[in-house]
C-alpha positions in Angstrom: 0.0 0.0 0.0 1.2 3.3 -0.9 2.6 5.9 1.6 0.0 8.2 0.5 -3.4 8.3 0.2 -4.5 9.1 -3.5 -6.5 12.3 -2.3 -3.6 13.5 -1.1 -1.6 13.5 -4.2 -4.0 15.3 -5.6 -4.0 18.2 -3.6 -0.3 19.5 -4.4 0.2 22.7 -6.2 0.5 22.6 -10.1 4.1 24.0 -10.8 2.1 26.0 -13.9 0.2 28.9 -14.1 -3.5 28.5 -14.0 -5.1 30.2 -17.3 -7.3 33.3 -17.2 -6.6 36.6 -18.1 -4.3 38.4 -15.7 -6.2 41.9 -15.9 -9.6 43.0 -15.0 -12.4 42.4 -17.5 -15.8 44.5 -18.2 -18.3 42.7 -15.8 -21.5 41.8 -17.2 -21.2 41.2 -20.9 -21.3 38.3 -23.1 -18.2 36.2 -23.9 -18.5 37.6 -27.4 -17.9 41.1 -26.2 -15.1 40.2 -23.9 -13.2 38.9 -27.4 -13.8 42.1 -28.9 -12.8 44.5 -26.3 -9.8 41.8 -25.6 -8.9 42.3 -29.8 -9.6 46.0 -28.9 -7.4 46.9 -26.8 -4.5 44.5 -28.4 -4.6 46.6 -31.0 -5.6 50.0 -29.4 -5.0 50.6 -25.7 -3.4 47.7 -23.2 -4.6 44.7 -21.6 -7.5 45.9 -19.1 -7.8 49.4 -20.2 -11.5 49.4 -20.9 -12.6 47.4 -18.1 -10.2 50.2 -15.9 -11.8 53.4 -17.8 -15.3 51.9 -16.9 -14.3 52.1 -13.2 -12.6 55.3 -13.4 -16.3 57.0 -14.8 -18.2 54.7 -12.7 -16.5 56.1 -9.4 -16.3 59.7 -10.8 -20.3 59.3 -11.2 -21.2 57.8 -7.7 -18.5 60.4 -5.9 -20.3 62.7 -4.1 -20.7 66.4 -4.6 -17.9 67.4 -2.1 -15.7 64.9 -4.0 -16.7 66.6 -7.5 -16.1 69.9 -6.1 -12.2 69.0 -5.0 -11.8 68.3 -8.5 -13.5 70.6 -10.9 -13.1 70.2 -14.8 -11.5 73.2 -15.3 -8.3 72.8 -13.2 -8.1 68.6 -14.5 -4.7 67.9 -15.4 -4.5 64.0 -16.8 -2.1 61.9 -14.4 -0.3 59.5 -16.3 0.3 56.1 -14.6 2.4 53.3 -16.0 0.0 52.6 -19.0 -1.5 55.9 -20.0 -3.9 58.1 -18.0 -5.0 55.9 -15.2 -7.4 57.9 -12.8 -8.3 60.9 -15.1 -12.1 60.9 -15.3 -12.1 62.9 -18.3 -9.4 60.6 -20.1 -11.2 57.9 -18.8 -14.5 58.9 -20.9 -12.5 59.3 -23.8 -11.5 56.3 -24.1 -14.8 54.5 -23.1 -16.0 57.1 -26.3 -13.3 55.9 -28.7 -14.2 52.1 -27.7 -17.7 52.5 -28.5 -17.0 54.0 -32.1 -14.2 51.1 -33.5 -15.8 48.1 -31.5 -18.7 45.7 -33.8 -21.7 46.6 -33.4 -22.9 44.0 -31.0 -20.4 44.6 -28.8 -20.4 48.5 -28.7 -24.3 47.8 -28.0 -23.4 46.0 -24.8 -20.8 48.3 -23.7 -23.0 51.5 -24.5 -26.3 49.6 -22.2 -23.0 49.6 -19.1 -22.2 53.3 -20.1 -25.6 55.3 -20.8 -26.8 54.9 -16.9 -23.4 56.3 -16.3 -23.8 59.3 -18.4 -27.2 59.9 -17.8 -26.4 60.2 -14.3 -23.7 62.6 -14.4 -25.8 64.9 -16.7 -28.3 64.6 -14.2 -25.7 66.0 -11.7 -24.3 68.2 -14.2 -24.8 72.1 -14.8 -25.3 72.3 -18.9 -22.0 73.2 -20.3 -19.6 73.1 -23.4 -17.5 70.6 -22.1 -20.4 67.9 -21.8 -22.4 68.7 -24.9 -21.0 65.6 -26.8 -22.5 63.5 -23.7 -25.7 64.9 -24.5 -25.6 64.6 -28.1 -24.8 60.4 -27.6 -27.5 57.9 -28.6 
């Protein structure tokens, strides 16, 4: 009889990897999407840029108004982290914006039902103003 159980050999660490993408991802969208923002930002941006642009907005949106107040859009100056602009609201947008235009249609459709109740909310919040007239003018 061996000095193991078979249960126990089992349990040992794989000296590999396990697979799955090693950056964050766009939650709630179909697999089909995922492959086109993956192929997206390949070729555009960097591994996870989308999925972190999404959360940039999303937490510029939900901040509250003593938040938006530290920060007005006049005075925003893009920081630049180690891929591109990584907590610029405004950058952020612009990106989400480009995305929508160059992905396939399907997949621009899913991404624009996560972004619309992101927009609409901040023009909710927002005075009317220059600098968010192409929000309003999005479909």
């Amino acid at each position: 009889m061996p000095s193991r159980r078979p249960s126990q050999l089992r349990v040992r660490e794989s000296p590999y990897p396990q697979p799955g993408p090693p950056y964050a991802q766009v939650p709630c969208v179909s697999s089909s999407t995922l492959r086109a923002i993956a192929h997206y930002e390949r070729t555009h941006l960097y591994p996870g840029g989308i999925a972190e642009a999404l959360a940039v907005w999303t937490r510029l949106v939900h901040a509250s108004y003593r938040e938006l107040d530290r920060h007005p859009p006049e005075d925003h100056v893009p920081y630049y982290g180690e891929y591109g602009p990584a907590t610029d609201p405004v950058s952020a947008r612009a990106r989400l914006g480009q995305a929508l235009h160059r992905l396939p249609r399907n997949a621009s459709r899913e991404l624009r039902a996560r972004v619309r109740p992101l927009d609409e909310r901040y023009l909710s919040r927002s005075i009317p103003a220059p600098e968010v007239q192409d929000l309003r003018a999005l479909p």
